[in-house]
C-alpha positions as CSV (number, residue, x, y, z in Angstrom):
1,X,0.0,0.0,0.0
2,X,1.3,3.4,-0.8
3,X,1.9,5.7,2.0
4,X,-0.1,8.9,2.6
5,X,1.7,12.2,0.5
6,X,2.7,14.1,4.0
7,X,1.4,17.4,3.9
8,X,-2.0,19.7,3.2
9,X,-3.2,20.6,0.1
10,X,-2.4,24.1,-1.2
11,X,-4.8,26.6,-2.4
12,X,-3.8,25.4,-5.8
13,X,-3.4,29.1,-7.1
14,X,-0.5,29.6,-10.2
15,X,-0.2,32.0,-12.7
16,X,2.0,32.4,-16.0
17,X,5.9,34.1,-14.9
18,X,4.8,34.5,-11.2
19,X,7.8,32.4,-9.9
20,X,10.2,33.8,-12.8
21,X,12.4,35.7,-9.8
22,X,12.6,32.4,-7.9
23,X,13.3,30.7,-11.0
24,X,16.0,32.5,-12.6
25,X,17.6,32.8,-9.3
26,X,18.2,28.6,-9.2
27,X,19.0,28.3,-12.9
28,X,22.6,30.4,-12.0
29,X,23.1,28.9,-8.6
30,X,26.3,27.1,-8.7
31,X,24.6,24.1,-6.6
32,X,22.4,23.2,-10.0
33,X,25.6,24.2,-12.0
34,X,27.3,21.3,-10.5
35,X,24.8,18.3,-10.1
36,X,26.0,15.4,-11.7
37,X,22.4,14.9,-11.4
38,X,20.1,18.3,-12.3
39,X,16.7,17.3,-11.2
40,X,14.7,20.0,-9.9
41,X,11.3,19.3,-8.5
42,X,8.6,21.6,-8.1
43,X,6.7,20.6,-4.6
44,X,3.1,21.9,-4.6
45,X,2.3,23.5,-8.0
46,X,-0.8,23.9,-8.3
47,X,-3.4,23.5,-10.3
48,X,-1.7,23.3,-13.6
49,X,1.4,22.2,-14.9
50,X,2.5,25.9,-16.1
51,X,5.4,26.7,-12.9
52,X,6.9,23.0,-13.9
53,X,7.0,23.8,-17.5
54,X,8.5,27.4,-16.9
55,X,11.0,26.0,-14.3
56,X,12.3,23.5,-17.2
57,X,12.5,25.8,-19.6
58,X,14.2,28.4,-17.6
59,X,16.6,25.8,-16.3
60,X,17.6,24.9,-19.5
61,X,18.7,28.0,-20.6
62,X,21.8,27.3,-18.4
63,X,21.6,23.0,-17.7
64,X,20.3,21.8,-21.1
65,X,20.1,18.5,-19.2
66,X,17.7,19.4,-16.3
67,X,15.0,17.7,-15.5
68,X,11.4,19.0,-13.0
69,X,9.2,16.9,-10.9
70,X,6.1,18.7,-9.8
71,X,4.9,16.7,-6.6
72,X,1.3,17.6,-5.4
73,X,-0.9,16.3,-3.0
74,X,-4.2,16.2,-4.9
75,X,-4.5,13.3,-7.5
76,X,-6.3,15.5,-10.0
77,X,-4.0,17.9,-10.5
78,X,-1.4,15.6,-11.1
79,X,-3.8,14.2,-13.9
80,X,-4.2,17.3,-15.4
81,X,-0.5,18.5,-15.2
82,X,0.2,15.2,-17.1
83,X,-2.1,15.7,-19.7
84,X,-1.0,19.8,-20.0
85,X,2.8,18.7,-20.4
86,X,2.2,16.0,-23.2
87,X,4.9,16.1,-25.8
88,X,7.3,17.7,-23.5
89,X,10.4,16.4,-22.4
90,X,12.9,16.7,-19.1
91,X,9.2,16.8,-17.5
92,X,7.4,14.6,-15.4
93,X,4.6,14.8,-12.1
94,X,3.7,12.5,-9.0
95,X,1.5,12.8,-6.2
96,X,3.5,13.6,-3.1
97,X,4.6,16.1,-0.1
98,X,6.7,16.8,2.2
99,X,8.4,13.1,1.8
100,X,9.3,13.9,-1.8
101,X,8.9,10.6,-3.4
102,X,11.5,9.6,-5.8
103,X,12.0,6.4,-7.4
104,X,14.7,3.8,-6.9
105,X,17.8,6.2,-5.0
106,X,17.2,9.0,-6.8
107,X,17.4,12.6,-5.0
108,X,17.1,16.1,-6.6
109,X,20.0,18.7,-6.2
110,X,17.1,21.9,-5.8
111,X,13.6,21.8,-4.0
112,X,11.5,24.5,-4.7
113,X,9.0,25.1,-2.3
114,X,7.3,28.5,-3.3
115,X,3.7,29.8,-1.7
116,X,3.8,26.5,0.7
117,X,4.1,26.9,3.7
118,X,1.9,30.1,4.2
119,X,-0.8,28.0,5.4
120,X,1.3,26.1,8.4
121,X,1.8,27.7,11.8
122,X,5.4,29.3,12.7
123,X,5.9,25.7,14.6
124,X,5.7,23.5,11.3
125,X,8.6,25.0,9.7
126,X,11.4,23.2,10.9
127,X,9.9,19.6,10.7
128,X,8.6,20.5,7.0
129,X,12.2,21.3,6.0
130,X,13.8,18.5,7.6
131,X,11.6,16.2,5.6
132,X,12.6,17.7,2.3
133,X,15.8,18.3,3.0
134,X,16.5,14.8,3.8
135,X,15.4,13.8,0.3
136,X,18.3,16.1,-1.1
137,X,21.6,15.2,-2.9
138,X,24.8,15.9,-0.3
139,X,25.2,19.2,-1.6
140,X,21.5,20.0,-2.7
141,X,19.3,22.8,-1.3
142,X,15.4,23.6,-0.7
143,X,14.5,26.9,-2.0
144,X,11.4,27.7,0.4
145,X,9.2,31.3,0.3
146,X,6.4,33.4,-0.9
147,X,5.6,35.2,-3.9
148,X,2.6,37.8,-4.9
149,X,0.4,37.2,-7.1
150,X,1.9,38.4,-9.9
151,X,5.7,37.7,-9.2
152,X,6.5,41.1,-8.2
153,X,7.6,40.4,-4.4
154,X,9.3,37.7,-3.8
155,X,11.5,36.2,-0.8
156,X,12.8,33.0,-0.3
157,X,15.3,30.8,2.2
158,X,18.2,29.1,0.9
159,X,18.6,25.7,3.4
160,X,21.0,23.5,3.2
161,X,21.0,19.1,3.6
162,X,20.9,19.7,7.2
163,X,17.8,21.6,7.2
164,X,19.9,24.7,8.2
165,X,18.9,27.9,6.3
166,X,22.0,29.7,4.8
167,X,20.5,32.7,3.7
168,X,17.4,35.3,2.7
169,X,16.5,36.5,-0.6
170,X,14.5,39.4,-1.1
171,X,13.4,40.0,-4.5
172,X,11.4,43.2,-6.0
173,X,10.4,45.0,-9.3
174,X,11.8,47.9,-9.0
175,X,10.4,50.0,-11.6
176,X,7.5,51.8,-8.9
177,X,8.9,51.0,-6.0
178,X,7.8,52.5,-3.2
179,X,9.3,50.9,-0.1
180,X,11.1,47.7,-0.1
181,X,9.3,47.0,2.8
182,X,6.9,46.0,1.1
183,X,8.7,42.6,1.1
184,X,7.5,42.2,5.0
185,X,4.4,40.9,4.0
186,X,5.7,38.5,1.7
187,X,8.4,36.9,4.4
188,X,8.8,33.1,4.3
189,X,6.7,31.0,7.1
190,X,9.9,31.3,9.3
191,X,10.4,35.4,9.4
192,X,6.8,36.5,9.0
193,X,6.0,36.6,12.1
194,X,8.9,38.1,13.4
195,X,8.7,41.4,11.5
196,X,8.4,43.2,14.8
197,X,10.8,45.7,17.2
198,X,13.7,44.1,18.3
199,X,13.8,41.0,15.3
200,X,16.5,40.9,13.6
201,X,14.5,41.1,10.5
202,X,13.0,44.0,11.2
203,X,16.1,46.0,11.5
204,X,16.8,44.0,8.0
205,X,13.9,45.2,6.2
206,X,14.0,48.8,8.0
207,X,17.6,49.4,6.7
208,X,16.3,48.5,3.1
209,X,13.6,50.7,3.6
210,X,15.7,53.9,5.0
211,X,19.0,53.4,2.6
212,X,16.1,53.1,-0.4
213,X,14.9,56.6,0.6
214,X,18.2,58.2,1.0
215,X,19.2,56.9,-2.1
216,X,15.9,58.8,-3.8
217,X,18.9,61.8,-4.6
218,X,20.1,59.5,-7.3
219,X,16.6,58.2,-8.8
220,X,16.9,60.3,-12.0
221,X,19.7,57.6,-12.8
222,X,17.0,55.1,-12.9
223,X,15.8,52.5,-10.2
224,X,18.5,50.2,-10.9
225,X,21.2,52.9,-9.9
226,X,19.5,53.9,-6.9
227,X,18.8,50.2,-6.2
228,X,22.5,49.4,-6.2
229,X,23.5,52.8,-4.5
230,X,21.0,51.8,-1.4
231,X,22.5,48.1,-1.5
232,X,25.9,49.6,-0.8
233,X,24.7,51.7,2.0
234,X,23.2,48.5,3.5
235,X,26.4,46.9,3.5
236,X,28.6,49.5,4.3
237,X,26.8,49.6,7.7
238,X,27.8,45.8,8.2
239,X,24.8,43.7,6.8
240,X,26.3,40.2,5.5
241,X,24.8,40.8,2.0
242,X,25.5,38.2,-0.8
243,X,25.5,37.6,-4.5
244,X,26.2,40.9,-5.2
245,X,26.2,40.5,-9.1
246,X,22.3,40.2,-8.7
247,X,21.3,43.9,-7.3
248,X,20.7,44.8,-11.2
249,X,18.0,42.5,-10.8
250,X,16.4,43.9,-7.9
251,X,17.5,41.3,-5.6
252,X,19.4,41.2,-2.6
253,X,20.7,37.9,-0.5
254,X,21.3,38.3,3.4
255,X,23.1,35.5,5.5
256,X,20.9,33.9,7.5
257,X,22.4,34.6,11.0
258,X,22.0,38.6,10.2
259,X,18.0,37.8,10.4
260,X,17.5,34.7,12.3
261,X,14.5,34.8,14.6
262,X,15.8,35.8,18.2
């Protein structure tokens, strides 16, 4: 008898390009770079198979070899992402949770767990990623966060094998930006709560926020200069920031420790 999928059912909700931050952001991550083995899989989908097919293709554009499995809970989405994704190679979907079913030993190098967790209490976090994270090659990581609607805010946690989170990724469209603390509401499971006085990740977010609005003296260069300008302000008064090469992109990475819950 086949074991239960571990996990609830998500709201099911997708849309076309709404994980295209997340998604770009694993294609150049040195971890997928290096698998001997590049499967990627997509836990908790949705209700079509359109975020496993952009994955793929996106993906490819820097591992022509990668593979996706989009795992979901509910049978008939599986169904229909099968019958969506016809014809298409590198491609495949299974019922399935937190566990990650593979078959025989096979383990993925990336777990992307996007919109997920939202619906868990604080509490559930670290038992959720030490399931998936066990499922991971040596080297592998789990990709875990929230997205709006649209794929305009995004964040994300980078966590190792040992169900350790490494860093924070904030991600914006910066083209109308108001505030990057905008981002607060759209803080993985782990942080959301925490976006209070004396959290590290509300200092985080407020230095964003202030450094963004200094930086407004430099907005006739465009929001990508004053993006950059407000990223260097943020380091220069110590934040841990990483992969610098992706401020043009409205991104910015944060070691974990700098906004671990207290």
């Amino acid at each position: 008898m086949t074991p239960s999928p571990v996990g609830r059912p998500t709201r099911g909700t997708t849309g076309v390009n709404r994980l295209r931050r997340i998604d770009r952001w694993i294609a150049r991550h040195p971890v997928l770079r290096r698998a001997d083995d590049p499967l990627v899989v997509d836990l908790g989908f949705g209700a079509s198979a359109v975020t496993p097919l952009e994955l793929l293709a996106r993906l490819r554009s820097q591992r022509p070899d990668a593979e996706v499995l989009g795992l979901e809970i509910d049978p008939d989405r599986v169904a229909r992402a099968r019958e969506q994704a016809v014809g298409v190679e590198g491609v495949s979907f299974a019922r399935g949770g937190f566990e990650v079913p593979l078959p025989g030993s096979r383990r993925p190098a990336v777990i992307r767990a996007m919109n997920v967790l939202r619906q868990y209490d604080e509490g559930d976090v670290a038992d959720a990623w030490g399931r998936m994270c066990a499922r991971l090659q040596p080297d592998g990581i789990l990709v875990e966060g929230t997205c709006d609607e649209i794929g305009r805010i995004a964040t994300w946690a980078e966590v190792g094998v040992d169900a350790v989170p490494r860093s924070l990724t904030i991600s914006l469209r910066l083209a109308e930006l108001d505030s990057p603390a905008i981002a607060a509401e759209r803080l993985p499971k782990a942080l959301i709560h925490r976006n209070v006085e004396g959290e590290r990740v509300h200092e985080f977010v407020a230095s964003l926020d202030r450094e963004w609005t200094r930086a407004a003296v430099v907005a006739p260069f465009g929001p990508v200069h004053r993006w950059r300008t407000a990223m260097r302000a943020v380091a220069d008064a110590g934040w841990p920031l990483l992969r610098r090469e992706r401020w043009r992109l409205g991104e910015v990475g944060v070691a974990w420790e700098a906004v671990a819950p207290r």
